[in-house]
N, C-alpha and C positions, 0 to 999 in steps of 0.2 A: 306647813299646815295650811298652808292656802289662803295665808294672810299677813299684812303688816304687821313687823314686830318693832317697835321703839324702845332702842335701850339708853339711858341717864345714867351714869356713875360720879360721884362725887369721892376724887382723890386726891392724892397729894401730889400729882401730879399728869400730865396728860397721858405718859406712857402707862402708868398704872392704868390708868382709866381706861386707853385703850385694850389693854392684856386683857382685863379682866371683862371689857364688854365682850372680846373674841372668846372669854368662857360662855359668856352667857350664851352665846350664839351659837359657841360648840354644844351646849345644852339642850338646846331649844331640838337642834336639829337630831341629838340621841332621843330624844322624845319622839320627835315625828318619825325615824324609822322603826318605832317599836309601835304607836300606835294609829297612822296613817291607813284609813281603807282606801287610800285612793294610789299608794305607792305599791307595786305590785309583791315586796318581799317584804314586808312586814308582818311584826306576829299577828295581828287583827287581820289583814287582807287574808292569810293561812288560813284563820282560823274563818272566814268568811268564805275562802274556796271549799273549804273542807263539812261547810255545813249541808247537813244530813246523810254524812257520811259517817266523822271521825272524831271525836274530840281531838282540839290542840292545844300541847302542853306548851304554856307561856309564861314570861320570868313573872316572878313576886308581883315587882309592881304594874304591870299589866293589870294582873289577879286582883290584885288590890283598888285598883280605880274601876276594872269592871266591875267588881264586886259593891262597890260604892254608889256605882252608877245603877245601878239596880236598885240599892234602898230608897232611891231617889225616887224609880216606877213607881215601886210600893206606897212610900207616901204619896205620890199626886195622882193614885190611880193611873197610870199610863199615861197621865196628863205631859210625862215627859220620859222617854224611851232612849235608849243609847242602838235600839232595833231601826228606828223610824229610816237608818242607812239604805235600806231596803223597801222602799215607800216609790210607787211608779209618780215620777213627777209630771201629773197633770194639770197640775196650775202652771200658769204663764205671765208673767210681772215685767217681760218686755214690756209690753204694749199688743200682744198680736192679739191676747185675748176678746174676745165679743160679747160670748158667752159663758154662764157657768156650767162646768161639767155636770154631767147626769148623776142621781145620786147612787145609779149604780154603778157607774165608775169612779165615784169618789169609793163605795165601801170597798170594789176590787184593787183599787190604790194600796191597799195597807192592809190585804188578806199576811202580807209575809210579814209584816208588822209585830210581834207584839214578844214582849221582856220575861214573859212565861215559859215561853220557848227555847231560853237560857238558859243550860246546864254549868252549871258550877261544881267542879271536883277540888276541894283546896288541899284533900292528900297529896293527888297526882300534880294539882297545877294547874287542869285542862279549862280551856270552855269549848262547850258542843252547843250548837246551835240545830234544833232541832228539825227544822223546816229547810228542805231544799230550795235555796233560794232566797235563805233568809241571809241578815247583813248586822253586822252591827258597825257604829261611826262614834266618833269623838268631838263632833264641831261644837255640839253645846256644852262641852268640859275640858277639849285638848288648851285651849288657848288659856284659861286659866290656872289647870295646872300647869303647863308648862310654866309659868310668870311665879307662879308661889315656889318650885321647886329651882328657880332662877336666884330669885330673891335668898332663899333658905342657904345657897350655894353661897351669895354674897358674902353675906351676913358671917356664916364657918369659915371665909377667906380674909376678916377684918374691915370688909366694906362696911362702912357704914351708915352709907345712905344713898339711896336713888330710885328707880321708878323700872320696872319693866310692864313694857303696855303690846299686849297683844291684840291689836284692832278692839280696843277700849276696854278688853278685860286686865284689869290694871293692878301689879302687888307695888305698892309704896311701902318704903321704910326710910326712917333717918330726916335730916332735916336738910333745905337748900343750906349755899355754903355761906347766905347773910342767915342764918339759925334762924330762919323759917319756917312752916307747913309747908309742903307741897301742895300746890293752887291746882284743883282737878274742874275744868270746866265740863257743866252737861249743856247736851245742844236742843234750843230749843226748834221741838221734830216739828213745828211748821212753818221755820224757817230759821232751816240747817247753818247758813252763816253767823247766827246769833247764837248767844250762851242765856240759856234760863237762868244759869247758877253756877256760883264760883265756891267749891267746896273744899276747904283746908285738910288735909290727912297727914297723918305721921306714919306708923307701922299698921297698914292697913291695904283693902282692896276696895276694890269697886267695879261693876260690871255694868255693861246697859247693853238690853236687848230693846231694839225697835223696829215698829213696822215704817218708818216715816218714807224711807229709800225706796221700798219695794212696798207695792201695794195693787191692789186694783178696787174698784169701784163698781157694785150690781145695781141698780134699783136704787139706789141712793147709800147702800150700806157698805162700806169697808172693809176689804177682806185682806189681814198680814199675810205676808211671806211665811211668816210661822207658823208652822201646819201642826193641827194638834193630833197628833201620833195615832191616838184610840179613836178617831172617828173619821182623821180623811181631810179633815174641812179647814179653813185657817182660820188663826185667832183673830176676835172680834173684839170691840171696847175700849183698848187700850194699845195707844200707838206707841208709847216710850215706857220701858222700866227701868231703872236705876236703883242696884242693890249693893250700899257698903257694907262691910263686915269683916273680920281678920283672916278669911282666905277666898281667894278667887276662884279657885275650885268649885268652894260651896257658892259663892255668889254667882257665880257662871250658871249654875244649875237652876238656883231661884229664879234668878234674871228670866229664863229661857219658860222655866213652870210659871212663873206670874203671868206673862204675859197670856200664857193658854187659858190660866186658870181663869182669868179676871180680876177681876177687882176684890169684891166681896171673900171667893172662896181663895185668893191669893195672898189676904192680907191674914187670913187664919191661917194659912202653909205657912208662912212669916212666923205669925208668933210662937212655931215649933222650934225657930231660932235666937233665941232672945239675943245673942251678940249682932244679930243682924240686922238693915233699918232698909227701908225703899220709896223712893218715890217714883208714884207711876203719872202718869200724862192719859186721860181718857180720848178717845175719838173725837169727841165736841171739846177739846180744849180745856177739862178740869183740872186740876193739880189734885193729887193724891197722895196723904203722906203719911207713913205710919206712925204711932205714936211715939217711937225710942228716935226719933230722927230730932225733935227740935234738943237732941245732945248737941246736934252740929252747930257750927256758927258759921250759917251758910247767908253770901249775900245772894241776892234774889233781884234778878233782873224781870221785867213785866214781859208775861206771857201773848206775844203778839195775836192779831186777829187770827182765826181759826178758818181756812183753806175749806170749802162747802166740797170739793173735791181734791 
């Protein structure tokens, strides 16, 4: 999936531990050839070649996560798109950039863009992608469910505890083997080698989307990696999110819409989840927390000085 996976199992012994990380990993990777657009024989890449042609017929759970991933458009207004795969990438987060692009080639960016153009048949199975040249992708939901459908695997095989972390989208279950939480540090995004917060989890997830790694700077304002789908431009506001809640999936999905959303219109997307809790990081360095979060018994490291760029 085009990312680091970290897998923990806690057994009775090493061999187990090993066998059963080689499932998780045999897992991980039947996930990615069924929904990788970047592998060329996948059922998404098919059904990505075949748009505005054909519908493609793809298994259940294909069907089921696209179809998922779509209620997700629906509530955040397109604030978050499983289409965006097909988005011409004119931002540049090396460094080469100077300038911001014109605003007519940001709206031409994301003419093939948009989650309406999604045909869903759940007789047949299919999805038809209406726009030739349109895309759909998984990066802001493959890595956490693959990690929940990981854990779930465990869990049916008598594991009973460990951690699958797919580049920070993380499903916890069980306890360490001194009968623990599991200790989940967040980094704080303006500076990365330090932890803001050391957060305990038992059977749970957590996700964080940030702009800290990738960014560029116009006129004094800050522009995320995170491009918001429905208009082109990247998220502004809020450089770090952090969303715990009992599936990665659904926190993958928050995580990636808060950050577009902002602050104000992202903490009301939150409360349509009540098992779920987040704290965001603003631009200027504020803490952001939602109300269901002080459940946590999280220690709190001080939020260092704040990077003017």
């Amino acid at each position: 999936m085009g990312s680091r996976f970290d897998i923990t199992i806690v057994a009775k012994d090493s061999l187990e531990a090993e066998q059963n990380i080689d499932g998780v990993i045999a897992e991980i990777t039947r996930i990615e050839y069924l929904i990788s657009d970047w592998k060329p024989n996948t059922q998404i890449s098919e059904v990505n070649q075949n748009a505005g042609i054909r519908p493609v017929k793809v298994d259940k759970e294909v069907f089921e996560l696209t179809k998922r991933a779509i209620h997700f458009s629906e509530i955040t207004n397109g604030s978050f798109d499983i289409s965006f795969a097909a988005m011409d990438r004119i931002w540049k987060f090396d460094g080469s950039m100077t300038s911001m692009p014109s605003a007519e080639a940001i709206k031409k960016s994301v003419e093939k863009v948009g989650y309406k153009n999604i045909v869903l048949d759940s007789v047949q199975s299919t999805i038809f992608l209406k726009l030739k040249g349109m895309k759909i992708g998984f990066g802001a939901l493959g890595e956490g469910y693959a990690t929940d459908k990981c854990r779930d695997m465990m869990l049916a095989k008598g594991i009973n505890a460990g951690i699958v972390n797919g580049s920070g989208d993380m499903s916890t279950w069980g306890k360490q083997p001194n009968g623990k939480n599991w200790n989940i540090g967040i980094t704080n995004p303006f500076h990365p080698d330090t932890l803001l917060a050391i957060v305990p989890l038992g059977q749970e997830a957590v996700t964080t989307s940030g702009s800290y790694e990738k960014f560029v700077v116009f006129d004094g304002k800050r522009y995320s990696h995170i491009i918001n789908p429905a208009t082109g431009y990247p998220a502004t506001g809020l450089c770090s999110v952090t969303v715990f809640g009992p599936n990665a999936e659904t926190a993958n999905g928050l995580s990636t819409s808060l950050m577009v959303l902002g602050k104000t219109a992202g903490l009301n997307l939150l409360n349509q989840f009540p098992g779920y809790s987040c704290l965001m990081i603003t631009d200027d360095g504020k803490v952001v927390k939602s109300k269901n979060l002080k459940n946590k018994k999280i220690k709190w490291n001080r939020l260092k000085s704040v990077p003017t760029k």
